[in-house]
Chimera marker file (.cmm) of the C-alpha trace (Angstrom):
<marker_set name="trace">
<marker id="1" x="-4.988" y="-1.082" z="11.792" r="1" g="1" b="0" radius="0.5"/>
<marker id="2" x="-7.190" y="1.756" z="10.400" r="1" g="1" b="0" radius="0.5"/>
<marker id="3" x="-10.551" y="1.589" z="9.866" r="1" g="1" b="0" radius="0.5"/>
<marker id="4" x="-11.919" y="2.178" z="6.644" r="1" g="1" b="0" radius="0.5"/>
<marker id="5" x="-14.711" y="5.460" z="6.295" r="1" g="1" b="0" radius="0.5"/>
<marker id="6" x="-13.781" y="6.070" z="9.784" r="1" g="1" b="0" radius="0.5"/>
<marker id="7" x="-15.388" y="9.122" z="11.096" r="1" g="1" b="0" radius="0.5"/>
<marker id="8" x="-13.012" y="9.980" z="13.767" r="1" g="1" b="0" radius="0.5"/>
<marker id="9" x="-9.638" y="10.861" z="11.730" r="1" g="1" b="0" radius="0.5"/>
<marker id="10" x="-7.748" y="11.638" z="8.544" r="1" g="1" b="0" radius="0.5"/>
<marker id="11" x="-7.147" y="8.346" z="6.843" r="1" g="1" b="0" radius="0.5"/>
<marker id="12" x="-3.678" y="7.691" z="5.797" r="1" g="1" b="0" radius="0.5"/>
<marker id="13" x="-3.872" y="7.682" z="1.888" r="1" g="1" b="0" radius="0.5"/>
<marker id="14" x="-3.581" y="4.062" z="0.349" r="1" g="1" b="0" radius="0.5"/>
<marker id="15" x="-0.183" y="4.246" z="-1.311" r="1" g="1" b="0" radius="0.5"/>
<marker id="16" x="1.573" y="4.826" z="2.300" r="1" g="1" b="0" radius="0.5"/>
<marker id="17" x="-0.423" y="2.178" z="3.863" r="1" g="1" b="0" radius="0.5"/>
<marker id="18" x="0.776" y="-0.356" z="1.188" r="1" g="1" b="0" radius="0.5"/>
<marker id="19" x="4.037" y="1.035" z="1.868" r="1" g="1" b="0" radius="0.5"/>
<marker id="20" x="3.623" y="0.597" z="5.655" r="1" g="1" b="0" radius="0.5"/>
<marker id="21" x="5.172" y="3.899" z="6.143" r="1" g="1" b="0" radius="0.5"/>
<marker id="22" x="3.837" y="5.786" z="9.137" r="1" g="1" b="0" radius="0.5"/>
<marker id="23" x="1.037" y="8.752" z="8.621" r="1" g="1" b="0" radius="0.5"/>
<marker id="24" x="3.721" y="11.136" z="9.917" r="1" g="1" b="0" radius="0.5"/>
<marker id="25" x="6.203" y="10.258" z="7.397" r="1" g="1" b="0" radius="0.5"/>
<marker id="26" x="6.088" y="11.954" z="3.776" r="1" g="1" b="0" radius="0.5"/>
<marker id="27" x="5.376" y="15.061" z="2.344" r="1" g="1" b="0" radius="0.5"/>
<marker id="28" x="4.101" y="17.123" z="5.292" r="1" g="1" b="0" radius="0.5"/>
<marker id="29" x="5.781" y="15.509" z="7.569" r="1" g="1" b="0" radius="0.5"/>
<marker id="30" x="8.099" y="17.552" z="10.096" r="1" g="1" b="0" radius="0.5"/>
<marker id="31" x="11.334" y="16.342" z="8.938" r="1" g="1" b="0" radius="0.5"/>
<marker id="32" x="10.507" y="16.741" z="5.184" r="1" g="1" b="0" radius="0.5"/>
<marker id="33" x="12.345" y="19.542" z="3.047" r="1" g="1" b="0" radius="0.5"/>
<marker id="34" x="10.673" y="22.468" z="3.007" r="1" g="1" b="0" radius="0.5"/>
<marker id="35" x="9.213" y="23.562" z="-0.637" r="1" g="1" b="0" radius="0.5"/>
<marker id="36" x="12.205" y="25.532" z="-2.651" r="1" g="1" b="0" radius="0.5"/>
<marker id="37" x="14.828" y="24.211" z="-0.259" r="1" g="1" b="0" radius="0.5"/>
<marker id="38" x="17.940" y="22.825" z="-1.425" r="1" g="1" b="0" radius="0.5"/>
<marker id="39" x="17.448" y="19.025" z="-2.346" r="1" g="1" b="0" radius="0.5"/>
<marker id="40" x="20.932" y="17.080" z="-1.315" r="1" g="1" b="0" radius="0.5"/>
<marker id="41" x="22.582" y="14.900" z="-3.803" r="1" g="1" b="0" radius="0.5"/>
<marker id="42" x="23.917" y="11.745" z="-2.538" r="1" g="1" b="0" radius="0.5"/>
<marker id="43" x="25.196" y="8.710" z="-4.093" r="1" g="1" b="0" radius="0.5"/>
<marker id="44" x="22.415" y="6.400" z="-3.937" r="1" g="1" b="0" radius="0.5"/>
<marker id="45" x="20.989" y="4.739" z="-6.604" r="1" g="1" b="0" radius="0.5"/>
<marker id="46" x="16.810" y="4.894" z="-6.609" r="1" g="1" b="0" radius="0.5"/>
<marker id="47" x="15.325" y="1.851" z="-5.751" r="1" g="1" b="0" radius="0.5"/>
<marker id="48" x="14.675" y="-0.131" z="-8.989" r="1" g="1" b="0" radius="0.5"/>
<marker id="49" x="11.199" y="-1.012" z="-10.494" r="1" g="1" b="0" radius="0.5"/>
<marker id="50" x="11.435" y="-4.391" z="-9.570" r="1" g="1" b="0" radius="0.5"/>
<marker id="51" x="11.861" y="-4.005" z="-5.979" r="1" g="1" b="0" radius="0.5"/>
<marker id="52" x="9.334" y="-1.229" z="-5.767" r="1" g="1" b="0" radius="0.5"/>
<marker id="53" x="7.195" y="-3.746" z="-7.143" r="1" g="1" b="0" radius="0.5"/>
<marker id="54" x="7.771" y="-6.596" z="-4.520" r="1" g="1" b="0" radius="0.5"/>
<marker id="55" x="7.663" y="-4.252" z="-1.304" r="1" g="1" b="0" radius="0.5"/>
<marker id="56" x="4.063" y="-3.613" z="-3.110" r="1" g="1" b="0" radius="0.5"/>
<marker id="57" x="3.335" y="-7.679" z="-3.511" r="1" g="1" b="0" radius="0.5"/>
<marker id="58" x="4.600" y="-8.185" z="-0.136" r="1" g="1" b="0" radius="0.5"/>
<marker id="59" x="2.558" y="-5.612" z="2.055" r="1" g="1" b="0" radius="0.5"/>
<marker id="60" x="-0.339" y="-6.656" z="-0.079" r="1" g="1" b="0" radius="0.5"/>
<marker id="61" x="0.170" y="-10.530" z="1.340" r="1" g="1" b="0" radius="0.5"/>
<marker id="62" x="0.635" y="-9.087" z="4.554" r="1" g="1" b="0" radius="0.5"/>
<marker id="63" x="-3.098" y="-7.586" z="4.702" r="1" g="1" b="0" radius="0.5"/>
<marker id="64" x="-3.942" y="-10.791" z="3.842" r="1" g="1" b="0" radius="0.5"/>
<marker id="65" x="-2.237" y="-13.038" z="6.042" r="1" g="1" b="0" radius="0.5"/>
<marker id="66" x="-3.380" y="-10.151" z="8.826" r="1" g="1" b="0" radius="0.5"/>
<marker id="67" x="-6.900" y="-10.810" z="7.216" r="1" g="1" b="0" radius="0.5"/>
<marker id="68" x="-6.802" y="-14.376" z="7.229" r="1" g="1" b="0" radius="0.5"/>
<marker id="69" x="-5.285" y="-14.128" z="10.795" r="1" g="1" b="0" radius="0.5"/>
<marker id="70" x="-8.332" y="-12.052" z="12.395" r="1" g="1" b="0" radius="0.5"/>
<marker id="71" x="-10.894" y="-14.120" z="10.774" r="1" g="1" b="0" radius="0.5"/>
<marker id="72" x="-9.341" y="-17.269" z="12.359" r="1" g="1" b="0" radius="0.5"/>
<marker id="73" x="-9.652" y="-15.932" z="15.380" r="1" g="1" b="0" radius="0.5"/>
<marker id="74" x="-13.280" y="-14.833" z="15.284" r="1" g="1" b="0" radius="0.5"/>
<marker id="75" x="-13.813" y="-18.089" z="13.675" r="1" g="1" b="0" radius="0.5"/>
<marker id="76" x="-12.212" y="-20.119" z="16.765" r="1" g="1" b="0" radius="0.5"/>
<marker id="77" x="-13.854" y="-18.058" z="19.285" r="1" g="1" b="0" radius="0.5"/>
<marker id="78" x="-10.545" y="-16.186" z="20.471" r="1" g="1" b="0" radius="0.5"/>
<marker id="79" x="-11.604" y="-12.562" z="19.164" r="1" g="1" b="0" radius="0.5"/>
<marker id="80" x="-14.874" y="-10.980" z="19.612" r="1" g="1" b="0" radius="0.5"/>
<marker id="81" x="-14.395" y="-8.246" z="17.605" r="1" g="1" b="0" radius="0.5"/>
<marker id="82" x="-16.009" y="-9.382" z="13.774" r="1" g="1" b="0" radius="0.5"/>
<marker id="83" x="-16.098" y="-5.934" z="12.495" r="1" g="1" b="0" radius="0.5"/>
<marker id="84" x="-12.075" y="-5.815" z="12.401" r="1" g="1" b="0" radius="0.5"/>
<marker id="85" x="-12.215" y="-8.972" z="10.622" r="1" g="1" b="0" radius="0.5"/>
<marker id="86" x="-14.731" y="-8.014" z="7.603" r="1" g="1" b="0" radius="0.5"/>
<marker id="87" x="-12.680" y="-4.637" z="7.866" r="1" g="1" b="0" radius="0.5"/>
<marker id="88" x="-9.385" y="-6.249" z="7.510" r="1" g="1" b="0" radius="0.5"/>
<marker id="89" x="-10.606" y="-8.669" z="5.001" r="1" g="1" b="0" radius="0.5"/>
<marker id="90" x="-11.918" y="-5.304" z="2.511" r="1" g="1" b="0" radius="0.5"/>
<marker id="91" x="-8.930" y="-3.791" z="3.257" r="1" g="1" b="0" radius="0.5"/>
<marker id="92" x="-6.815" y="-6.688" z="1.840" r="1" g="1" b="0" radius="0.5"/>
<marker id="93" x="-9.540" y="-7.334" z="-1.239" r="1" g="1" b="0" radius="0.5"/>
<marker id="94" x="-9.293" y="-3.399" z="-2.292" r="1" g="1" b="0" radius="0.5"/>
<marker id="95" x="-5.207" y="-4.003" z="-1.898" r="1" g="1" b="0" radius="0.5"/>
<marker id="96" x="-5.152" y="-6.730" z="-3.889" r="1" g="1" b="0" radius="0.5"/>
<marker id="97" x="-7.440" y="-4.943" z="-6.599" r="1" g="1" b="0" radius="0.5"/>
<marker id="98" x="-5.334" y="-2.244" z="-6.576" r="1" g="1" b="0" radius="0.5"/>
<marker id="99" x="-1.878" y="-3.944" z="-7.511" r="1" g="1" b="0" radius="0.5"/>
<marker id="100" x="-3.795" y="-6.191" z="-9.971" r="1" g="1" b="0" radius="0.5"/>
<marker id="101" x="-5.390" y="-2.730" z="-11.793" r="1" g="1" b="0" radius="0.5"/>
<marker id="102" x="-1.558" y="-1.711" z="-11.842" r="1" g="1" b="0" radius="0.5"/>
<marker id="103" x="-0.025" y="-4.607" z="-13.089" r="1" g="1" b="0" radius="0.5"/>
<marker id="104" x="-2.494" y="-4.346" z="-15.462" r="1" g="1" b="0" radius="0.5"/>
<marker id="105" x="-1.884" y="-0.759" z="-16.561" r="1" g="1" b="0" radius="0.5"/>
<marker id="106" x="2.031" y="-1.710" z="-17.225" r="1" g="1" b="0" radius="0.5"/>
<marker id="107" x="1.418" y="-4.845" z="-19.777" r="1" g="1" b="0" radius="0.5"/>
<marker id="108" x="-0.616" y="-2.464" z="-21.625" r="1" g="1" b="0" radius="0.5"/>
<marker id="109" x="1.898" y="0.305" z="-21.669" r="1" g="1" b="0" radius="0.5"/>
<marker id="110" x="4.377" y="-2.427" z="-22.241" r="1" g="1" b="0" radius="0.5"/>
<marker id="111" x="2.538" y="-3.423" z="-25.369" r="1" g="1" b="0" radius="0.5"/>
<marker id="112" x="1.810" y="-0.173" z="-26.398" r="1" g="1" b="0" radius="0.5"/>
<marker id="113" x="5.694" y="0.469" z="-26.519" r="1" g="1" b="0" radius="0.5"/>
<marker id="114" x="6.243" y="-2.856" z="-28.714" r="1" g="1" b="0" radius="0.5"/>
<marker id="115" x="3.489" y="-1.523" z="-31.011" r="1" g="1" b="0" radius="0.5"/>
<marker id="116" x="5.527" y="1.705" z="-31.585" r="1" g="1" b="0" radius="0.5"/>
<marker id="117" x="6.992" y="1.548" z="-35.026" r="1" g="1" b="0" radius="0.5"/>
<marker id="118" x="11.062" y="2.361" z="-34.627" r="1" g="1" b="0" radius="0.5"/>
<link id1="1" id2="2" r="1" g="1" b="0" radius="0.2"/>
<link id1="2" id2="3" r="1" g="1" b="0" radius="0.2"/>
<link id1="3" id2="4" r="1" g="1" b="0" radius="0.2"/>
<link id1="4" id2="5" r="1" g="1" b="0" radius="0.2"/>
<link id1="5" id2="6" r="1" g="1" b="0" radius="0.2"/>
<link id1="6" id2="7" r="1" g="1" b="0" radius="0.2"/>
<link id1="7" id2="8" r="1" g="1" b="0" radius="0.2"/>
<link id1="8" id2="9" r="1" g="1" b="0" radius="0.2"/>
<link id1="9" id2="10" r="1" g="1" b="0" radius="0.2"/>
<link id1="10" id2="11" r="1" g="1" b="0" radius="0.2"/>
<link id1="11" id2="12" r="1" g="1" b="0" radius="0.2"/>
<link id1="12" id2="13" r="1" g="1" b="0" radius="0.2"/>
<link id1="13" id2="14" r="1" g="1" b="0" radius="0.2"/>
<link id1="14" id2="15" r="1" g="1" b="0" radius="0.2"/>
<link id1="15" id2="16" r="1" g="1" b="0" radius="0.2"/>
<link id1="16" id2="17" r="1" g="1" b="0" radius="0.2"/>
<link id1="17" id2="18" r="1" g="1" b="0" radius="0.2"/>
<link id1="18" id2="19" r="1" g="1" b="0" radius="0.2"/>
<link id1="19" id2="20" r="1" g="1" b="0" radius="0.2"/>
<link id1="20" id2="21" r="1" g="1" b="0" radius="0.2"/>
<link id1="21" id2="22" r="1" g="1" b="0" radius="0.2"/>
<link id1="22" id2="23" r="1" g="1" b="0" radius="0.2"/>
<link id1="23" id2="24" r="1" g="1" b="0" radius="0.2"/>
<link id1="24" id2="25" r="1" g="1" b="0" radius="0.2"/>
<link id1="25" id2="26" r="1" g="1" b="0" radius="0.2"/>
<link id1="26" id2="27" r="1" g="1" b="0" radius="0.2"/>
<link id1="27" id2="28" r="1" g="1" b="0" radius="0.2"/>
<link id1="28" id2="29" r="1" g="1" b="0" radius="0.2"/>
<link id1="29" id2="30" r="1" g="1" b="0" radius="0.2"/>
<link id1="30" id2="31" r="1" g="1" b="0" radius="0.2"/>
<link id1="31" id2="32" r="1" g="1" b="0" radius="0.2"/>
<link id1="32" id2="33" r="1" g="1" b="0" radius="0.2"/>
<link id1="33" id2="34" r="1" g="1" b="0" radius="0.2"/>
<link id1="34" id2="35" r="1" g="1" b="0" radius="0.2"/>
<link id1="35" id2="36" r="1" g="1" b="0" radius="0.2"/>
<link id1="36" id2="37" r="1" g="1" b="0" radius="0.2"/>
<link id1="37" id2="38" r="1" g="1" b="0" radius="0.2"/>
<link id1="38" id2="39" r="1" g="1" b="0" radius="0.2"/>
<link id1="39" id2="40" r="1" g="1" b="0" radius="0.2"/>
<link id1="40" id2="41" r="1" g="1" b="0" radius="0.2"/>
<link id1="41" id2="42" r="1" g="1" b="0" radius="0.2"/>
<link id1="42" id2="43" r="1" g="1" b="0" radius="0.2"/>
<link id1="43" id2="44" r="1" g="1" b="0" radius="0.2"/>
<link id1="44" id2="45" r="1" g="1" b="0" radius="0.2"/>
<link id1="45" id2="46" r="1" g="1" b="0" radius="0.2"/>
<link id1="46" id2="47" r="1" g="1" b="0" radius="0.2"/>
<link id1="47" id2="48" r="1" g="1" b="0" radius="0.2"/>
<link id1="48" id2="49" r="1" g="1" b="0" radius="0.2"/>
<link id1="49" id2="50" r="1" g="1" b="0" radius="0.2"/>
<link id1="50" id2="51" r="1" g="1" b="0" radius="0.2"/>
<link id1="51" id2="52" r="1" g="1" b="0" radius="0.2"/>
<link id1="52" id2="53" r="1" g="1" b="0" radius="0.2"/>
<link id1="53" id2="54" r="1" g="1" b="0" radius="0.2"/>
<link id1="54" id2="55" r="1" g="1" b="0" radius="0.2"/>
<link id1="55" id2="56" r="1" g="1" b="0" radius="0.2"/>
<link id1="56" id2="57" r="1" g="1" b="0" radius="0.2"/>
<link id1="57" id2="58" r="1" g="1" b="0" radius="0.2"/>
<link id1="58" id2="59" r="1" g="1" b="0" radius="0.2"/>
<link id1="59" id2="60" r="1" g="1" b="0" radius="0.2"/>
<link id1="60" id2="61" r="1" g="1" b="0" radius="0.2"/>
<link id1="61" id2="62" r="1" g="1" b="0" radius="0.2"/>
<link id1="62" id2="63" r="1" g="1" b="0" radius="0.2"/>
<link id1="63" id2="64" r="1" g="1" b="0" radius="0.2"/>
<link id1="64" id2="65" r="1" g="1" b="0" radius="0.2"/>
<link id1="65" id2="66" r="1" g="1" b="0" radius="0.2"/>
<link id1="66" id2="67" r="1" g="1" b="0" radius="0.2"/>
<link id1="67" id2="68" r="1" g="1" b="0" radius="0.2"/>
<link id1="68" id2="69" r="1" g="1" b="0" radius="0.2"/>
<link id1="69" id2="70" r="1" g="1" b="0" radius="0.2"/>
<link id1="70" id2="71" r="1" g="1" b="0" radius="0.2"/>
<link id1="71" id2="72" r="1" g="1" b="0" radius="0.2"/>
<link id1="72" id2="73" r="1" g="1" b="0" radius="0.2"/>
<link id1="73" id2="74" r="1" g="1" b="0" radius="0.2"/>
<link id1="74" id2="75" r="1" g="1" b="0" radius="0.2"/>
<link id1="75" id2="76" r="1" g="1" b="0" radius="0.2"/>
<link id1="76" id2="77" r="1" g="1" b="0" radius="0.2"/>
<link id1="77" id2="78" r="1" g="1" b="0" radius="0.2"/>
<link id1="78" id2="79" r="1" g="1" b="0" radius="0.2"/>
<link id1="79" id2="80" r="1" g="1" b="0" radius="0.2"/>
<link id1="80" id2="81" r="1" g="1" b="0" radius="0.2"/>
<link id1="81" id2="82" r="1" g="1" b="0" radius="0.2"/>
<link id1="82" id2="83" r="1" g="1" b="0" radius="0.2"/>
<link id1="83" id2="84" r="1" g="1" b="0" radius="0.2"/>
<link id1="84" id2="85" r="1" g="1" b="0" radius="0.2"/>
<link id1="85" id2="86" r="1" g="1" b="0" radius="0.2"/>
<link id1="86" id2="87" r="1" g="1" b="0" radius="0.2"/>
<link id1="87" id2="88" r="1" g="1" b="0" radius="0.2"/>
<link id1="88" id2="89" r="1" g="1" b="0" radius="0.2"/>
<link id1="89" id2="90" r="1" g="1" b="0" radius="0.2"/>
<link id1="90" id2="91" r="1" g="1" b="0" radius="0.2"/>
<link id1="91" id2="92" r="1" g="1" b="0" radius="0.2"/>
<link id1="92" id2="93" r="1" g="1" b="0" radius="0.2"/>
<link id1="93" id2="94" r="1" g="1" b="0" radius="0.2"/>
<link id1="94" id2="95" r="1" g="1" b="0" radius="0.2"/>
<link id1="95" id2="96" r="1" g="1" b="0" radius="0.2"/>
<link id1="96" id2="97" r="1" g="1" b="0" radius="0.2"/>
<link id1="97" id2="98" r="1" g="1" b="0" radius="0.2"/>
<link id1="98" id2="99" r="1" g="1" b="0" radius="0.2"/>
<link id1="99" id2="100" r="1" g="1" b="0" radius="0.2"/>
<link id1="100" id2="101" r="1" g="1" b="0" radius="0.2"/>
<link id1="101" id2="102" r="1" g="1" b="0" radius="0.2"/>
<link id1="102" id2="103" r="1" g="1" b="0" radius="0.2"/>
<link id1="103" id2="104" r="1" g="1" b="0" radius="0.2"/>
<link id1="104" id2="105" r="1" g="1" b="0" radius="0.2"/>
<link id1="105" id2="106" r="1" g="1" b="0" radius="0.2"/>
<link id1="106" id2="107" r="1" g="1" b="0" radius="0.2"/>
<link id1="107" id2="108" r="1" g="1" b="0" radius="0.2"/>
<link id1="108" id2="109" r="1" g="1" b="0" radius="0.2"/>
<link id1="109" id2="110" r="1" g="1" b="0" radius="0.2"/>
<link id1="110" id2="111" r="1" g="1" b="0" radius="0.2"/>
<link id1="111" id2="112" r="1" g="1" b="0" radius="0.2"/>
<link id1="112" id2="113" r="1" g="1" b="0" radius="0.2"/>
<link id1="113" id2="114" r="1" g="1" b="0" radius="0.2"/>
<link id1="114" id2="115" r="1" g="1" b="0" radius="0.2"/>
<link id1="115" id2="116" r="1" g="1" b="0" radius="0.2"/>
<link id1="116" id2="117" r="1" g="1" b="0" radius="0.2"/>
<link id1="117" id2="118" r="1" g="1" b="0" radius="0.2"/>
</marker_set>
């Protein structure tokens, strides 16, 4: 789990930790295309909106139930460590912000395309 404001590293940006892709994975990753190479056309279909949208519900109940998890430990005595729990537990609140601020943003772009006169 990473801590969040850490001092010590790079944090991995938000939208690959809701993902749960790895910090080595992406853009600047090693394996990644190089800029002006020679993208490969395959078959494959994009994933579709709606499953975007429940990998992003899922790994947001997974920081929770990892949340909710830790806390039950400290809670039961079987964890010492309360700073991963209140970390954890911000860490699933800003998650869960986040994906309600987007659902938000697409039922009012979704009404502003049934305002649009055809």
């Amino acid at each position: 789990m990473s801590l969040i404001g850490s001092i010590g590293g790079i944090q991995q940006p938000l939208p690959m930790r809701l993902s749960g892709t790895s910090s080595v994975e992406g853009p600047f990753s090693p394996t990644a295309p190089k800029i002006g190479a020679p993208i490969p056309l395959t078959d494959s279909k994009p994933a579709s909106f709606s499953s975007v949208f429940e990998q992003m519900v899922a790994a947001v109940d997974g920081k929770q139930a990892e949340a909710q998890a830790l806390t039950r430990q400290v809670l039961l005595g079987q964890n010492d460590q309360l700073h991963t729990s209140v970390i954890a537990m911000q860490e699933a609140g800003v998650a869960f912000q986040l994906m309600v601020e987007v659902r938000n943003k697409l039922v009012d772009s979704y009404q502003e395309l049934m305002r649009m006169p055809v």
